[in-house]
Structures are given as structure tokens and as C-alpha cells.
Steps between C-alpha positions, in 0.01 A plus 500: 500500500570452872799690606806314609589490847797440729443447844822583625455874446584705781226570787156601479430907443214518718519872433413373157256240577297797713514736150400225323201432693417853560504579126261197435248619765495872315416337146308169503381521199659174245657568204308218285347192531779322351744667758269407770524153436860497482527676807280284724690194342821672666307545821442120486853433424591704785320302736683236437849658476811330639617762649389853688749691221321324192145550706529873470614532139213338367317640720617918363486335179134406520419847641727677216228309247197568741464761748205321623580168546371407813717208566836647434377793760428273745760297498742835436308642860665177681856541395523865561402456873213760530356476853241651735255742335718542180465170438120502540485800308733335188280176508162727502658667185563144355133394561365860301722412243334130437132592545628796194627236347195256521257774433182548691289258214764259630349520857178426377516231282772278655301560927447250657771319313829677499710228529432323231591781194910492515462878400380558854769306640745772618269717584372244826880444587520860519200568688610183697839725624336764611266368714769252671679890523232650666432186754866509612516863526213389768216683253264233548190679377656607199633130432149316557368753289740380201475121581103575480512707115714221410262195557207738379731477152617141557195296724689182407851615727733364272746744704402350871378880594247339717757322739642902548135656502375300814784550763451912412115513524581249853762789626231787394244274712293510211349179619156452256739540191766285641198218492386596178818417287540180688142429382643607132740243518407209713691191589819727519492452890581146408790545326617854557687625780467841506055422429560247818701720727314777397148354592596440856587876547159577326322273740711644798372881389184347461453394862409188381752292803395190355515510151854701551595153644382272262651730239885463708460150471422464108806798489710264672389219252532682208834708568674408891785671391355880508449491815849524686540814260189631608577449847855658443673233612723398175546811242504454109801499305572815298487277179154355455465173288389527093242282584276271705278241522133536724594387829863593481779634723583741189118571481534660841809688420350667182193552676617624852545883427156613393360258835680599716443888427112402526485312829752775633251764400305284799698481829144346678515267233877389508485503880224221453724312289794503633340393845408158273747181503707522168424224244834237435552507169807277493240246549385584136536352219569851305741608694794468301822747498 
């Protein structure tokens, strides 16, 4: 029986919430299968908790049932605030716990189709974490190389690693591969900003003057509103939108950080652009507030 809560305890023991984590890490082995599944129905509940207060108790609870529960440690990592390298060093802790979890027959059977077993769930949102760690901690090798094991597991992308993957192998200049995954996944240039933004860059590295400038003016088509963050002329807000729609001011937003870091990897490249007439995207149909 869930325990009862009362969300007007006093303040949050981070002091606490670090032990609690720490202890989990040591011993991620469950205690049951039927504890297990309680626990990872906590986790769920704690998603969508009320209130930070409530968010944590189920959250300790679900670890007090099951050291390993990969969700509850994830979500745990968050509240306490771990940053920098200890943060990347938690979250790589988090992922050895899942794949223990999962079990190397796991890895074999469920390739190339992760996704779709709900065992493997946590385990992607985890792995997920730590590469979006590593890219901001500006370890962009170590992050392509997680976005890439994780569409070797998962070739269908339910997770959108692809739209991460090509602005890193773009800032590495690892040009070939850059054209190979838009060759996985074609048509995305059509309806995908960072796929449309990102094959004008790839043309610009290329050398290729002309295609670069057919590929600005489908960018512009597809997504006019990257550009003026591109160019650095409007910043994003600190609060991105939940979600978007292909074409999208609030496609640009989400999509702005891992671009930009790419084409500023390129100062040849963003000189080129910038030296181009921005697009007018009030004169769009998709450009709403």
C-alpha cells in the first residue's frame, strides 16, 4: 500500500536525497519482481506528481523497493542538482545499472528494436541523459558516440536521436556520415529544421556554393525562423516550448541549441551565412507567438 503523503512537510533534505541516491548506486540489485513493479509504478506516479515535495517521496520510496530502478534514479539525479562531471559520472552509473538490469541476452534479442519492449524503456531515457550531459559539457565525441549506440539499438528513432546525432557529426566535420544519416532518413529536410538547417552547413563544408544556396532557400521554406538565432540577432528564451509543430517558431526554439553549437564549430561557414539577406518570417503563415 502506497504510503500517505502530505505535501506541506517542511523543505527538501537534499543531504538526504544525495544518501539516498548514493546508497542506490552502491546496491542495484532489486529486491523481487513483485517489488520492482511496485517501484517503477511509483516512478510513474512521480512523474506526474503535483508537487516537487510529493515528486521526491515517491521517488525514495521507489528506490527503498528497488535499488535499481532506473527511472526513480534518473529522475532523483534532476532534483538533487548534480552538475558538471559529477553529474556525467551519476548518469553513467544510471546507464550500468539498466544494461545490468536488461541483461546482455536483452541486447541481443530486442537490437535493432529497443523501443518497442517497455522493459527497455528507462534504460534509453537514461542513456538519453547522458549523452545530452556530455554534449553540453561540450564532449561532442563522446555524445555522437551515444546518439550512434542508441539508433544501432533503436533504427526506428522513436527517441528523435537522429535530429541530435547530425548537428555533432556537422561540428566534428565528419561530413560523409553527416550525408549518410540524412540518406537513412530521407524527406526529413522537408519537414525538419534542424535536417534543413543542417544540410546547408553540410553543403557549405562541402564546397558545394551552389547547392549550399539552394539548400538556404528550402531552410528558409521549411523553418525562416532559425535563422535570426543563427545569425545571433534575437536569443532564445531560457524556457523552451513542450512542443512544436514542423515549420514552427517553437520548432526553432527547441531546436536552436544543438545548431547553433554545429554551425559555430564553423566560423567560414557562419561568416557565409550571415553575409546572406535574412528570410521574413512574419510573412509566414507559421509564425505564430
Amino acid at each position: 500500500m502506497q504510503k500517505k503523503t502530505n505535501d506541506k512537510n517542511p523543505p527538501l533534505n537534499f543531504a538526504a536525497m544525495r544518501a539516498t541516491m548514493e546508497r542506490a548506486l552502491r546496491g542495484i540489485a532489486g529486491k523481487g519482481h513483485g517489488k520492482e513493479a511496485r517501484a517503477q509504478e511509483l516512478a510513474y506516479q512521480a512523474m506526474e506528481a503535483g508537487t516537487i515535495e510529493r515528486h521526491v517521496r515517491l521517488l525514495q520510496d521507489a528506490l527503498e523497493l528497488d535499488h535499481g530502478n532506473v527511472d526513480a534514479l534518473l529522475m532523483l539525479t534532476s532534483a538533487v542538482g548534480f552538475e558538471g562531471e559529477e553529474r556525467i559520472e551519476v548518469l553513467r552509473g544510471i546507464v550500468g545499472a539498466g544494461a545490468k538490469r536488461l541483461g546482455k541476452k536483452a541486447f541481443k534479442e530486442f537490437a535493432p528494436h529497443f523501443w518497442g519492449f517497455i522493459e527497455t524503456r528507462p534504460y534509453m531515457r537514461a542513456r538519453e541523459r547522458l549523452a545530452e550531459a556530455l554534449r553540453a559539457a561540450g564532449r561532442i565525441e563522446e555524445a555522437v558516440k551515444e546518439y550512434e549506440e542508441m539508433l544501432a539499438l533503436n533504427e526506428n528513432d522513436n527517441q528523435g536521436m537522429r535530429h541530435l546525432l547530425l548537428p555533432g557529426l556537422l561540428a566534428l566535420g565528419r561530413l560523409e556520415e553527416a550525408r549518410g544519416l540524412a540518406e537513412r532518413f530521407p524527406g526529413e529536410c522537408e519537414w525538419n529544421v534542424v535536417f534543413a538547417w543542417g544540410r546547408v552547413l553540410e553543403r557549405r563544408l562541402s564546397r558545394d556554393d551552389a547547392g549550399a544556396e539552394k539548400a538556404l532557400a528550402g531552410a528558409r521554406k521549411q523553418n525562416p525562423h532559425m535563422e535570426i538565432y543563427l545569425k545571433g540577432h534575437r536569443k532564445p528564451p531560457k524556457n523552451l516550448p513542450d512542443s512544436y509543430s514542423p515549420g514552427s517558431k517553437e520548432e526553432a526554439l527547441c531546436f536552436v541549441e544543438p545548431l547553433l553549437m554545429a554551425w559555430q564549430r564553423h566560423p567560414e561557414a557562419m561568416g557565409w551565412l550571415v553575409m546572406h539577406k535574412p528570410g521574413k518570417p512574419s510573412e509566414t503563415k507559421q509564425d505564430t507567438p
